[in-house]
N, CA, C and O of each residue as an XYZ file, in Angstrom:
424
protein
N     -72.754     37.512     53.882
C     -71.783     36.454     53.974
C     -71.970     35.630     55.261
O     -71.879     34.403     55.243
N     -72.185     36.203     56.171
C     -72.493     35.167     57.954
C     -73.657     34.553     57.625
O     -73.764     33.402     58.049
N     -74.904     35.153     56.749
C     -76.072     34.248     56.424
C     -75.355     32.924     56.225
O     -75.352     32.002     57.040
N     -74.613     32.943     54.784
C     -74.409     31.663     54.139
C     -73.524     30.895     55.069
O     -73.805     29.696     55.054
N     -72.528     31.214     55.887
C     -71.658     30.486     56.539
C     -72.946     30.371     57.987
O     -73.279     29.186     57.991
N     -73.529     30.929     58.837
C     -74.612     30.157     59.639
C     -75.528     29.406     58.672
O     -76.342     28.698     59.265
N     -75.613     29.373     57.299
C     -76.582     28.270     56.922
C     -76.010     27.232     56.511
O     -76.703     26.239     56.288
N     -74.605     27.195     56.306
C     -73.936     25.773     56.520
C     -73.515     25.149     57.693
O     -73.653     23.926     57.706
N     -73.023     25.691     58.708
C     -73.020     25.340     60.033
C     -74.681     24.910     60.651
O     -74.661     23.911     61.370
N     -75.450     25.262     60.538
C     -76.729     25.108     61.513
C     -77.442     24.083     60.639
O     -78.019     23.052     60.986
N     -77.251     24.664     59.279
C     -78.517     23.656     58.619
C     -77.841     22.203     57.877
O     -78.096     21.101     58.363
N     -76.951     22.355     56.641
C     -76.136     21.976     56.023
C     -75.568     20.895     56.330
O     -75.997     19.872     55.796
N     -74.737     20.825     57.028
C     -73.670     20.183     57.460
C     -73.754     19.216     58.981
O     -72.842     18.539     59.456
N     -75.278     19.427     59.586
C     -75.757     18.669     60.500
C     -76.637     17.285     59.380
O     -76.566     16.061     59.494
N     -77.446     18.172     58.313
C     -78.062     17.180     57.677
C     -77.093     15.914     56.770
O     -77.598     14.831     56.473
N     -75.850     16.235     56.467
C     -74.870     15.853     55.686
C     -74.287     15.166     56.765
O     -73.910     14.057     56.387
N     -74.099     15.336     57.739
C     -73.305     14.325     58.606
C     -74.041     13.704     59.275
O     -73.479     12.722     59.759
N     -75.501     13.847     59.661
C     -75.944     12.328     60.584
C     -76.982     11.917     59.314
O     -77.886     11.222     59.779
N     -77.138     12.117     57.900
C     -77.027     11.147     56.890
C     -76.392     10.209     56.443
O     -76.822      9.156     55.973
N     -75.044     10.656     56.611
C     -74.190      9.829     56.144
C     -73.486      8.828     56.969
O     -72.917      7.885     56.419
N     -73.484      9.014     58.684
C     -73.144      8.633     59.492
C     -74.217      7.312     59.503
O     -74.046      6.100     59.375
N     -75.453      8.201     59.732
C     -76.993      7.371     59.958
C     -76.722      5.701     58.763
O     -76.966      4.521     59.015
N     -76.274      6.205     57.791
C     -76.105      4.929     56.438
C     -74.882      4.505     56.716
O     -74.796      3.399     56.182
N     -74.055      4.715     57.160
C     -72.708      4.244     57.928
C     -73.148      3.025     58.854
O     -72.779      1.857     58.731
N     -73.828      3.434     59.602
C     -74.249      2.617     60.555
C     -74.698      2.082     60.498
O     -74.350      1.179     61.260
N     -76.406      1.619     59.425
C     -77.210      0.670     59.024
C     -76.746      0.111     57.916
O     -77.063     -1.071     57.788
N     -76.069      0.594     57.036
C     -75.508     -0.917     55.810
C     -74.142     -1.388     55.692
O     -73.575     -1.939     54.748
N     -73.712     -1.042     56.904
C     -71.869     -1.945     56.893
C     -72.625     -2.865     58.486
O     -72.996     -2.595     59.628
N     -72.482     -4.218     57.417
C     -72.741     -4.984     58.937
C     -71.635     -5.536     59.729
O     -71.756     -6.167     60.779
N     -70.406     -5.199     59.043
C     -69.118     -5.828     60.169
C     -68.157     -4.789     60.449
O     -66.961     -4.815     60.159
N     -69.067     -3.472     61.298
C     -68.363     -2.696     61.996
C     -67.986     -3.102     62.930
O     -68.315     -4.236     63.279
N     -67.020     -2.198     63.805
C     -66.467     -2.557     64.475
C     -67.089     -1.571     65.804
O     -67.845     -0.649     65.498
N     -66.759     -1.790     67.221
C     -67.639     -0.996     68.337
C     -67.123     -0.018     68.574
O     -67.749      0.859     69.169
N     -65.475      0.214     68.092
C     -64.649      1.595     67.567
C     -65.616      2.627     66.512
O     -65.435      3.841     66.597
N     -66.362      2.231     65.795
C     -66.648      2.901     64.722
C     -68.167      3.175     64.902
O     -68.733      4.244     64.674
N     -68.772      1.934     65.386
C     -70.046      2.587     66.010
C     -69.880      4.079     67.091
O     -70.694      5.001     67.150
N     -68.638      3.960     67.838
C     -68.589      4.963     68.805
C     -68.094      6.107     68.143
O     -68.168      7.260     68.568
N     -67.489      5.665     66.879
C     -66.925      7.357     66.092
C     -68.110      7.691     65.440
O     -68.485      8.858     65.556
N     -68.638      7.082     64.921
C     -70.082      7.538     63.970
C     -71.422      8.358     64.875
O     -72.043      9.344     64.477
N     -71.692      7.387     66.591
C     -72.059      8.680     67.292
C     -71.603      9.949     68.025
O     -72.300     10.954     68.163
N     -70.421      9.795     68.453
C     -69.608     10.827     68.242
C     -69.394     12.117     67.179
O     -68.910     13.204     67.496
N     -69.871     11.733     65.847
C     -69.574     12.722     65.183
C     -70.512     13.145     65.008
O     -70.407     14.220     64.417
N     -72.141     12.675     65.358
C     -73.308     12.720     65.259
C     -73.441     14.067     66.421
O     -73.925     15.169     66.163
N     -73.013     13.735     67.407
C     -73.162     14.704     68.891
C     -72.329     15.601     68.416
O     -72.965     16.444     67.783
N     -70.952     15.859     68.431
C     -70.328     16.497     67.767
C     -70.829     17.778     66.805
O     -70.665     18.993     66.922
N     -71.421     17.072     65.938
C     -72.199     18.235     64.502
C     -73.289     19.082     65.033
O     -73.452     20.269     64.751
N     -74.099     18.296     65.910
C     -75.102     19.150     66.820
C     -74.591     19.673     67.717
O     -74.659     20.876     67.465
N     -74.025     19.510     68.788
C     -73.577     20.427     69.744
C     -72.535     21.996     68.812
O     -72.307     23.130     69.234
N     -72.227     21.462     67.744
C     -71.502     22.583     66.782
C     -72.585     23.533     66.663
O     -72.520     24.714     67.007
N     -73.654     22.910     66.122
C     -74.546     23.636     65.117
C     -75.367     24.405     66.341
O     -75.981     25.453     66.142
N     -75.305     23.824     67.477
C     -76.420     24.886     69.068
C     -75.331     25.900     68.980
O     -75.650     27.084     69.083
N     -74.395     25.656     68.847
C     -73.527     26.645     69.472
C     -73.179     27.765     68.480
O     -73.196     28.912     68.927
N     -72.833     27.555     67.052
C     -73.046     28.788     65.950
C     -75.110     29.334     66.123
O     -75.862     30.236     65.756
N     -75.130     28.630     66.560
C     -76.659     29.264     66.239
C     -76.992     30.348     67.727
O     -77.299     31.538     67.676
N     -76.857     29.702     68.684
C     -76.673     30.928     69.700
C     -75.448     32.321     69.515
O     -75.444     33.498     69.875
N     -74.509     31.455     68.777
C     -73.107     32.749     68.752
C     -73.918     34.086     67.830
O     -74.141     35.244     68.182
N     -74.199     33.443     66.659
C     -74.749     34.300     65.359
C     -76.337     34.243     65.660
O     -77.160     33.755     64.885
N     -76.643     34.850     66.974
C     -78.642     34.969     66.896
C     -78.718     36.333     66.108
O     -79.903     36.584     65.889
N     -78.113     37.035     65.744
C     -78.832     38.325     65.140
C     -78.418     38.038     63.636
O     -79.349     38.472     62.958
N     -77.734     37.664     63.054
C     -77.680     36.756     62.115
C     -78.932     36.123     61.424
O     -79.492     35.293     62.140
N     -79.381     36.283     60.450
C     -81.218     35.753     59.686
C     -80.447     34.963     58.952
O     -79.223     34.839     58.911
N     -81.325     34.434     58.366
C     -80.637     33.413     56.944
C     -82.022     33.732     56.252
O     -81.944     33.483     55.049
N     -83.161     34.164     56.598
C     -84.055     34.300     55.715
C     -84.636     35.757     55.463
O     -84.272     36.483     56.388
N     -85.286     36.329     54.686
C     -85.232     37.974     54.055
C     -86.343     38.046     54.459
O     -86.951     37.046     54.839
N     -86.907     39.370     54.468
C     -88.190     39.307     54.630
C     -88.893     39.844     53.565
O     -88.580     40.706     52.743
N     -90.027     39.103     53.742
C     -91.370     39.417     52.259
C     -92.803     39.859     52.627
O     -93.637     39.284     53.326
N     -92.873     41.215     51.868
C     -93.839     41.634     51.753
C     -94.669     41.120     50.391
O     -94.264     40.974     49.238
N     -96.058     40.893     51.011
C     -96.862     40.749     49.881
C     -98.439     41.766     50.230
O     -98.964     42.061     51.304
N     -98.901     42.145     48.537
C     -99.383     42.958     49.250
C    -100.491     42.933     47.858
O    -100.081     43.249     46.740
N    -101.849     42.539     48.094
C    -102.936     42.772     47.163
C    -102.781     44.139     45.878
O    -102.890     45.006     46.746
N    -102.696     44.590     45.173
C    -102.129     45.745     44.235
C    -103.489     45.242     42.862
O    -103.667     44.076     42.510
N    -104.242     46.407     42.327
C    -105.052     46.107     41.181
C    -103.743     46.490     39.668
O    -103.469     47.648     39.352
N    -103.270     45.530     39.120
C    -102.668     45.612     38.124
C    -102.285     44.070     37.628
O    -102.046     43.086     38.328
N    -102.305     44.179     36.425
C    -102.082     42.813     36.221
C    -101.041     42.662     34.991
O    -101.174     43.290     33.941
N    -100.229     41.959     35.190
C     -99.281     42.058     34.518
C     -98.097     40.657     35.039
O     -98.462     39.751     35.789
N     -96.939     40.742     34.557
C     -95.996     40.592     34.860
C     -94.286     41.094     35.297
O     -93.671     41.296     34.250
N     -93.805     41.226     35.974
C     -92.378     41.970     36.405
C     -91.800     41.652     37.362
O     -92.330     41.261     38.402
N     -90.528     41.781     37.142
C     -89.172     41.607     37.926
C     -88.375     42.737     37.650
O     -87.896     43.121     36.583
N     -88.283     43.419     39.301
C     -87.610     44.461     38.927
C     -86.872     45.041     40.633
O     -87.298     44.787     41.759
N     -86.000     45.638     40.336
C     -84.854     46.784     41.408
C     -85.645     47.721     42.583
O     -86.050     48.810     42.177
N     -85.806     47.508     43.487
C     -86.405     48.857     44.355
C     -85.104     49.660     45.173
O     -85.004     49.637     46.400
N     -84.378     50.190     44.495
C     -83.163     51.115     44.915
C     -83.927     51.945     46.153
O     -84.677     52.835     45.749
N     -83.856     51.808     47.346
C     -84.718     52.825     48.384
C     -83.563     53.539     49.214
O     -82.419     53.779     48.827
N     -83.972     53.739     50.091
C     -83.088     55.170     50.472
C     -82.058     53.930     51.806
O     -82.291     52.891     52.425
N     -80.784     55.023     51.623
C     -79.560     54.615     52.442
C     -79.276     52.817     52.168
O     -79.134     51.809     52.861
N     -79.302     53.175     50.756
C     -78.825     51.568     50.260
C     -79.986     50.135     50.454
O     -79.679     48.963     50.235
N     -81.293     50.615     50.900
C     -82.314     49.412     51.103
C     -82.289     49.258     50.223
O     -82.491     50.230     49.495
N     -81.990     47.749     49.515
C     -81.980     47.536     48.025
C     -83.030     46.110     48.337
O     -82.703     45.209     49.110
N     -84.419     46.147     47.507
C     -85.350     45.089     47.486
C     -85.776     44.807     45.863
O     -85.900     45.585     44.917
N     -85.959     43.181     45.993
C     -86.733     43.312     44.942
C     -88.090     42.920     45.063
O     -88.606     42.379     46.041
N     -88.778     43.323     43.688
C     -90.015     43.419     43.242
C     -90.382     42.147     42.624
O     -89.516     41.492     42.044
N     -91.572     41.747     42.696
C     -91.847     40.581     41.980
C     -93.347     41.023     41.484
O     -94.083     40.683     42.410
N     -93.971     41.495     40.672
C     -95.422     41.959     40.099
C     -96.012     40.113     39.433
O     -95.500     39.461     38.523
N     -97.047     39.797     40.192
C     -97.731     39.274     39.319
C     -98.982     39.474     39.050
O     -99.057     40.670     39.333
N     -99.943     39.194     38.734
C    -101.544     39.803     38.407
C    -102.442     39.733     39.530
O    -103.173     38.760     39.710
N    -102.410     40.714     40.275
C    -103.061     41.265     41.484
C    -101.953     41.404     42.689
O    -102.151     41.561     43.894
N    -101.345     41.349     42.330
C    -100.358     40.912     43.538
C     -98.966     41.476     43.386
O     -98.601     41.620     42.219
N     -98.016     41.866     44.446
C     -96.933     41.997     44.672
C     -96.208     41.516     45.625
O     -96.843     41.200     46.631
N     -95.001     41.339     45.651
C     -93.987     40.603     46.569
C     -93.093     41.382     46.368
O     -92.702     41.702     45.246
N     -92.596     41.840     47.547
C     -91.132     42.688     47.732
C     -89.782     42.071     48.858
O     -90.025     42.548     49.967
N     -88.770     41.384     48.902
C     -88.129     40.750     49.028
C     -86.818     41.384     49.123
O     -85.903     41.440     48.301
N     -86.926     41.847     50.303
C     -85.541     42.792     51.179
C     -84.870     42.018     52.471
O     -85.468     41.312     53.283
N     -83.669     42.295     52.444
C     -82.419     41.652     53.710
C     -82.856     42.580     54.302
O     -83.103     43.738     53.965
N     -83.037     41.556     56.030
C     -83.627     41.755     57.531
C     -82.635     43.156     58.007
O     -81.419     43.043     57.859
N     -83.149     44.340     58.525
C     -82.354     44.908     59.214
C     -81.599     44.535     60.410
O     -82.325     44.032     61.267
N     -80.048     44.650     60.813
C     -79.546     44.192     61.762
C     -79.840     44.765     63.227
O     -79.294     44.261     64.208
């Protein structure tokens, strides 16, 4: 659950607001110098947010880690690796190859 809420704070919601700010600013040509100053404002704002969840939550991943690993079998599968004290990964078999795809230990 902190994955998904640091991947809307850091990633998300910086790209969503100086997009929309960014087109705020280049196609309304009778802003006002109030609104130029709220639009960079909210620009600094979203980033100085997003340094600051990202230093709070550093042990926090948003991405899993993957093993891949040469294997002689060829086939296809998707499947469960139930491992010990709840490591739960999955399997991905394709023809020569495997990928195993497990959440980062904390």
């Amino acid at each position: 659950m902190k994955s998904i809420v640091k991947l809307f704070y850091v990633v998300l919601l910086p790209i969503v607001v100086i997009t929309t700010a960014l087109c705020y600013l280049f196609t309304d040509i009778h802003m006002s110098g109030l609104a130029n100053v709220i639009c960079v404002l909210s620009i600094i704002t979203v980033i100085s947010n997003s340094f600051f969840w990202m230093v709070h939550w550093d042990n926090t991943s948003m991405v899993p880690v993957v093993n891949f690993e040469f294997q002689p079998v060829f086939g296809l599968a998707i499947g469960v690796d139930n491992g010990y004290k709840k490591d739960v990964a999955l399997m991905i078999v394709l023809p020569f190859m495997t990928l195993e795809i497990k959440r980062r230990k904390k």
